[in-house]
Legacy VTK file of the C-alpha trace (Angstrom):
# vtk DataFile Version 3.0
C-alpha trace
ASCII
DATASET POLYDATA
POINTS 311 float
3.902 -36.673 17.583
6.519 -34.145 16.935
7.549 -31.272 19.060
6.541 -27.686 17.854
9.709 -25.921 17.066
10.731 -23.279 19.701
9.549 -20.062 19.714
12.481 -17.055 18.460
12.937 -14.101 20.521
13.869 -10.922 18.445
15.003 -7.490 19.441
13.560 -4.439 17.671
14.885 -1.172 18.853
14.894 -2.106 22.637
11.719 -4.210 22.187
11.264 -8.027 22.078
8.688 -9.744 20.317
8.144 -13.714 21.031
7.650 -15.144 17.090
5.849 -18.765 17.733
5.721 -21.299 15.062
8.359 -19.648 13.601
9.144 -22.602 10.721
5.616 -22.579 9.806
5.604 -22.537 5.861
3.931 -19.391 4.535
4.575 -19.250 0.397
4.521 -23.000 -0.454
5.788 -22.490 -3.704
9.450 -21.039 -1.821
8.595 -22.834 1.256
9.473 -19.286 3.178
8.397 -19.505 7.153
6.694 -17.082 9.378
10.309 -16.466 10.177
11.068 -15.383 6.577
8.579 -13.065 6.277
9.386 -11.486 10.162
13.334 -11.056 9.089
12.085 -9.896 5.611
10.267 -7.130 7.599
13.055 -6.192 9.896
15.197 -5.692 6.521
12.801 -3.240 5.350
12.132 -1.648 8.935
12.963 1.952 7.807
10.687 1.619 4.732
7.820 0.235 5.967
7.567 2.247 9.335
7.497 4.732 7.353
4.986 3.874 4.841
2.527 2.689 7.891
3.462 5.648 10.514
0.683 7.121 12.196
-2.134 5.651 9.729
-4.639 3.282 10.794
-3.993 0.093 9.013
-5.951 -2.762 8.342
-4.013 -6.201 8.269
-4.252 -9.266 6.104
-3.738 -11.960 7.875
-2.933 -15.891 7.039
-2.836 -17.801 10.111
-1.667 -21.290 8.315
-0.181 -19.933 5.781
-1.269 -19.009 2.305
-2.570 -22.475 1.816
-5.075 -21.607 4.563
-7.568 -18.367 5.303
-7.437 -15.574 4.363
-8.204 -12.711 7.018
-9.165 -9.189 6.960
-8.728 -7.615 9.600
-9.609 -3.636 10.991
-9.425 -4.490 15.240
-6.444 -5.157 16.611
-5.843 -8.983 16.966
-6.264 -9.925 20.797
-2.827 -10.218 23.188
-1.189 -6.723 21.740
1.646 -5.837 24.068
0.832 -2.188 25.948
3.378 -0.404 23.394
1.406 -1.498 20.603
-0.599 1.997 19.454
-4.075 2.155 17.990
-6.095 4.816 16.476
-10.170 4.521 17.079
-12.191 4.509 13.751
-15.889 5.220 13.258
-17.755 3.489 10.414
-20.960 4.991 9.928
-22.222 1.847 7.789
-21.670 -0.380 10.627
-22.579 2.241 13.815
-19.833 0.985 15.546
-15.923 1.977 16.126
-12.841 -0.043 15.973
-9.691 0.273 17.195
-6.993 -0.356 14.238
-3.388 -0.697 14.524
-1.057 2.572 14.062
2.343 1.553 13.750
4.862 4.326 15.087
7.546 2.320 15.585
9.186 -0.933 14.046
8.735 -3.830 16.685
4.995 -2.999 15.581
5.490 -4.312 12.547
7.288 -7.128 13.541
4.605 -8.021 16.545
2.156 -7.758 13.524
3.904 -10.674 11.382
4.290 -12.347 14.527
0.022 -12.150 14.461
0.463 -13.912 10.985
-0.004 -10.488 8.922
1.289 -10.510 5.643
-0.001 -7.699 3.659
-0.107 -3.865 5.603
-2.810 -2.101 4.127
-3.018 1.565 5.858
-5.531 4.362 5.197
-4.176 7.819 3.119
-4.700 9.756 6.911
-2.583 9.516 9.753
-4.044 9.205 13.532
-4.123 13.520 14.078
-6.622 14.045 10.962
-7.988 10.777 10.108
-10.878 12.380 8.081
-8.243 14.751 5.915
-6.274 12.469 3.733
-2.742 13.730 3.743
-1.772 11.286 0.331
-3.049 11.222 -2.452
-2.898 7.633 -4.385
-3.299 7.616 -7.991
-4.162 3.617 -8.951
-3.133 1.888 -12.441
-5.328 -0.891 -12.349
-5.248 -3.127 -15.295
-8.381 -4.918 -16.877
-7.969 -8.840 -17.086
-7.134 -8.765 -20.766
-4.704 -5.707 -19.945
-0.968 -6.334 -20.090
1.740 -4.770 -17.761
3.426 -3.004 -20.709
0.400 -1.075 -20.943
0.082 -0.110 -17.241
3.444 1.020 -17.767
2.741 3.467 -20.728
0.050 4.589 -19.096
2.326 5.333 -15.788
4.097 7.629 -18.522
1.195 9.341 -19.369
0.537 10.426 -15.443
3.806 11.442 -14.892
3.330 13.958 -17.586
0.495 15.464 -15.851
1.823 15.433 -12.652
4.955 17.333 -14.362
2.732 19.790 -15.887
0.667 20.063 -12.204
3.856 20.671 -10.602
3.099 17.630 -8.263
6.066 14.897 -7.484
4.525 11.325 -7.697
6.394 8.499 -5.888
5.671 5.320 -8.039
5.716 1.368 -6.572
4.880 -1.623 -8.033
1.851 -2.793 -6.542
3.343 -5.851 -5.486
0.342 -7.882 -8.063
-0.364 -6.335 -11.935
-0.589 -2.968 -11.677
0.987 0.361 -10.566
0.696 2.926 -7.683
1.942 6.742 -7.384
1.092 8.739 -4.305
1.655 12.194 -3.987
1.849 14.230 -0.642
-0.800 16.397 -0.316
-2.097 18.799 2.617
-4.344 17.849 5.031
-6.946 19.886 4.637
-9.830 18.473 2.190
-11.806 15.633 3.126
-11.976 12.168 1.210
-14.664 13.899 -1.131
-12.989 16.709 -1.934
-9.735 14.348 -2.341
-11.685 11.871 -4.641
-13.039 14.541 -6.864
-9.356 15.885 -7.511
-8.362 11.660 -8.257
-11.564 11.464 -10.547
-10.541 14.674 -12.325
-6.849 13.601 -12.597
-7.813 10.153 -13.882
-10.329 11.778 -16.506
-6.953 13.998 -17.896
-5.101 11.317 -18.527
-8.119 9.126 -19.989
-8.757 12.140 -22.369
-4.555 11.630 -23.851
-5.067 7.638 -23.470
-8.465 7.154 -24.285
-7.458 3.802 -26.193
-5.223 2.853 -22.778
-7.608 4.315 -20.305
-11.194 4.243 -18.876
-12.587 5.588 -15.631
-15.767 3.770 -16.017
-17.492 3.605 -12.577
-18.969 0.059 -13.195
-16.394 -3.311 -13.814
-18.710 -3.930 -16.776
-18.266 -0.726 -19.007
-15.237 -0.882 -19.119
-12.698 -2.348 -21.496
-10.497 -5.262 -20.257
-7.550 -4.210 -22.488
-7.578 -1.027 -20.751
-5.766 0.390 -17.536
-8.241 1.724 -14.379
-7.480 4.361 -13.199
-9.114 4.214 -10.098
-9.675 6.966 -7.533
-12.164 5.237 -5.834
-8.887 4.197 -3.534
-9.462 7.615 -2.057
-12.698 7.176 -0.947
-12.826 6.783 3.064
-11.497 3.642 4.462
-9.975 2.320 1.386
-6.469 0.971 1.431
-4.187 -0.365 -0.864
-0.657 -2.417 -0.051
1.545 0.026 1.648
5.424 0.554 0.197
7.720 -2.516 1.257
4.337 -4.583 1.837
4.495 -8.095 1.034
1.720 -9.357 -1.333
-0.484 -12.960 -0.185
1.249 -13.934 -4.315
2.357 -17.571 -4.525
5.887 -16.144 -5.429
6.477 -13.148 -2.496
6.199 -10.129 -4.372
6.599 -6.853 -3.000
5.083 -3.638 -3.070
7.958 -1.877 -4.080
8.839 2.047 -4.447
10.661 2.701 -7.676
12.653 5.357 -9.220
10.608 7.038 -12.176
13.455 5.911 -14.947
12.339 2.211 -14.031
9.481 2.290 -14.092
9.299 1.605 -17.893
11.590 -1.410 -17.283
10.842 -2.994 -14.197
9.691 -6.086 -13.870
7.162 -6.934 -10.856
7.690 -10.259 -10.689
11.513 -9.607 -10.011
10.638 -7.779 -6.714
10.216 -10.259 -4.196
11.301 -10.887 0.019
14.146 -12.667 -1.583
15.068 -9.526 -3.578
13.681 -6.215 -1.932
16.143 -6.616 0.825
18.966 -6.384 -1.250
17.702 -3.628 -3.101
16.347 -1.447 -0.136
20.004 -1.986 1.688
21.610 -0.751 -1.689
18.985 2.200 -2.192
17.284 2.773 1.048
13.860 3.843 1.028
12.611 5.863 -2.306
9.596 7.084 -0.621
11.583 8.843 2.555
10.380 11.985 0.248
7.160 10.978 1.078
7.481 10.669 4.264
9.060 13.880 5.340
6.658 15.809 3.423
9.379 17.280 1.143
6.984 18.067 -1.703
3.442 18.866 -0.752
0.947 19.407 -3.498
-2.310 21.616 -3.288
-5.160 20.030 -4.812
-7.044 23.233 -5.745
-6.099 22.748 -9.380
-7.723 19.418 -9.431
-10.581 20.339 -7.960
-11.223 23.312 -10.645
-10.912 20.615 -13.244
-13.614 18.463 -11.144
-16.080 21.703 -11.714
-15.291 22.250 -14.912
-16.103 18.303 -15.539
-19.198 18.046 -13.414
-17.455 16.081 -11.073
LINES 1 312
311 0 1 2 3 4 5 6 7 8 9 10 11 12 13 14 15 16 17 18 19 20 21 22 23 24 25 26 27 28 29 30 31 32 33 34 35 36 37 38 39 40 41 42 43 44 45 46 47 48 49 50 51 52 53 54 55 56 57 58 59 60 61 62 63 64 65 66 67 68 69 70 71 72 73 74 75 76 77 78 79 80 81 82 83 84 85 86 87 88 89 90 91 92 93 94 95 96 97 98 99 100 101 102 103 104 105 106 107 108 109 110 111 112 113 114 115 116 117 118 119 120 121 122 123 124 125 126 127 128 129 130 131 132 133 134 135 136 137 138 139 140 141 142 143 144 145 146 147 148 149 150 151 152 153 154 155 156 157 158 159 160 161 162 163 164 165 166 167 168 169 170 171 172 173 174 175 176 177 178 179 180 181 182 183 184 185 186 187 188 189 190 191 192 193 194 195 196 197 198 199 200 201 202 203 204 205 206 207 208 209 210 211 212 213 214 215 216 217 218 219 220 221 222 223 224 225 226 227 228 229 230 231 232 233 234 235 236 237 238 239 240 241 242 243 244 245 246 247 248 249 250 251 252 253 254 255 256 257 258 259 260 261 262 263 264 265 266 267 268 269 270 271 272 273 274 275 276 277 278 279 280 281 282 283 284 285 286 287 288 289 290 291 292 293 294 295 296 297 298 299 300 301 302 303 304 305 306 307 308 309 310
């Protein structure tokens, strides 16, 4: 019977995290490892530490791989060094808490690939005000007969309303079909308040698309060839794949930030942990805007539209 291959030790800003089964094939079709997707992460430290910082995250995990099980996961997996932060979540559905990672610092990250995570999918609060979103996520989701040229004239359309809102969007693939913009927003609404300004937003640009866009609450009334917008992702304890965040896709795409003059060009399935590196090294993180709060919208606006709609 042959030997399991040794496990790699690997430094992260003073830390070391143990990897184990480290040539354990992950994406089949590539035949990347565990150790892949760990080195892919420490290429995009700076980006996704910042995309996760402070925010309760839930992690999808795929212990053998993504020809095994697929695991969602809130608690903390068991065996979490001591410098490995948490945040403590209620979830009234449930009556019960759970303590989720918060990733403040890169070996994190790295500890959490070592746990077999491959997709990071944090909540739109950070740890100090988890019930008072502080982003705002505005999700192109196309219908199954939907193509991605028309998630990308749609993006078009949103930008336009953002420009006229006065609110800077930060666009990213979402690493699958469709497209996501966040925008930085203050936190002090709740996840109501925040999904009535997304519903209102998402009914303005229906009403300029209305043959590329529905907002139709129910999978069933709504048109296949058209583009969701859906602000239900700002409803409490939602999450979508955070910036830099690998998808569980056969071919290892990436949730990737973009500038806004590609997105009418780019091409998702060209964004990949074979290519994102290269990119990020070249760019650096698009979304470090984001982060440091350097444009921070007030929703008021959006929220007079949601009265004047009924909302």
């Amino acid at each position: 019977m042959p030997s399991k291959p040794p496990a790699v030790e690997i430094e992260v800003e003073g830390r070391v995290v143990r990897v184990t089964n480290p040539d354990r094939v992950y994406f089949p079709e590539s035949g990347a490892t565990k150790l892949d997707v760990v080195e892919y992460y420490l290429a995009v430290a700076e980006g996704i530490t910042g995309a996760l910082l402070e925010r309760p995250c839930m992690l999808h995990r795929f212990p053998k791989g993504l020809a095994g099980e697929k695991v969602h996961q809130k608690r903390l997996p068991a065996g979490a060094p001591e410098w490995v932060e948490t945040v403590e979540l209620y979830f009234p559905r449930w009556k019960r808490t759970a303590d989720e990672l918060c990733v403040t610092e890169a070996a994190a990250v790295v500890w959490a690939a070592q746990m077999s995570t491959v997709e990071f999918h944090p909540w739109n609060s950070r740890r100090g005000h988890v019930e008072e979103p502080d982003e705002w996520r505005i999700d192109l989701d196309p219908g199954e007969a939907c193509d991605y040229a028309t998630v990308q004239r749609v993006a078009a359309v949103a930008h336009e309303v953002l420009d006229e809102l006065g609110a800077v969007g930060y666009p990213k693939t979402s690493g699958s079909k469709g497209l996501h913009v966040y925008v930085r927003i203050a936190p002090d609404h709740g996840f109501a308040d925040v999904r009535r300004a997304a519903h209102a937003f998402a009914r303005e640009v229906e009403r300029r698309a209305p043959d590329l866009v529905t907002t139709a609450w129910w999978k069933k009334d709504r048109d296949p060839a058209a583009v969701f917008v859906d602000y239900n992702q700002n409803t409490r304890d939602h999450t979508i794949a955070a910036a830099y965040s690998l998808r569980g896709l056969p071919d290892a795409r990436v949730s990737t930030p973009l500038r806004w003059d590609e997105v009418a060009d780019a091409d998702p399935r060209d964004l990949t942990m074979f290519t994102v590196p290269g990119r990020f090294a070249e760019l650096g993180d698009l979304h470090a805007g984001l982060h440091a709060s350097e444009h921070v919208f007030d929703v008021a606006p959006l929220l007079a539209w949601a009265d004047r709609d009924g909302l």
